[in-house]
C-alpha positions as CSV (number, residue, x, y, z in Angstrom):
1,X,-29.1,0.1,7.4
2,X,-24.9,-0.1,7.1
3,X,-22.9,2.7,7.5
4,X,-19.9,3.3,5.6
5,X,-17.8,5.8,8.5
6,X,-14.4,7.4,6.7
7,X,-12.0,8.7,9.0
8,X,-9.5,11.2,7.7
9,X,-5.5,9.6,8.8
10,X,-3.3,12.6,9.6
11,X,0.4,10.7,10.4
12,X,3.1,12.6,11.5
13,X,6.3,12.5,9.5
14,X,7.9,9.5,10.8
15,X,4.8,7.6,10.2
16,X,4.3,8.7,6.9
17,X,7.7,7.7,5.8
18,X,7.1,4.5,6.9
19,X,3.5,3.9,5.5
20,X,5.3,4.8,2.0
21,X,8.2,2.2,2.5
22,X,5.3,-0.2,3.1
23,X,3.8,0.9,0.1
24,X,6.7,0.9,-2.1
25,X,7.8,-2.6,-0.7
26,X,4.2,-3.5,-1.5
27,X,4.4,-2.5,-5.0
28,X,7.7,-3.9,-6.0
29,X,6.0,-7.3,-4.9
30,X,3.2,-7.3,-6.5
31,X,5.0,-5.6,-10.5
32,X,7.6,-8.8,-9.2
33,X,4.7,-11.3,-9.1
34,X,2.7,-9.7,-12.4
35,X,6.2,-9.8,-14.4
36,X,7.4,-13.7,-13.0
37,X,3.3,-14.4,-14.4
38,X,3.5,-13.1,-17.2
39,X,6.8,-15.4,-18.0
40,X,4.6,-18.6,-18.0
């Protein structure tokens, strides 16, 4: 039998403003990629 564990992430400030810069950086590359694929 699998177990699925979920842990709950509790960051402090500084390491939440850097998760969402990841995030945003993430996003802009991958609406970049969708919009330059959708050109072809």
């Amino acid at each position: 039998m699998y177990y699925a564990y979920k842990y709950r992430l509790t960051p402090s400030d500084a390491h939440r403003d850097e998760l969402d810069r990841h995030r945003d950086i993430c996003r802009q590359l991958y609406n970049h990629t969708l919009y330059r694929l959708n050109e072809y």
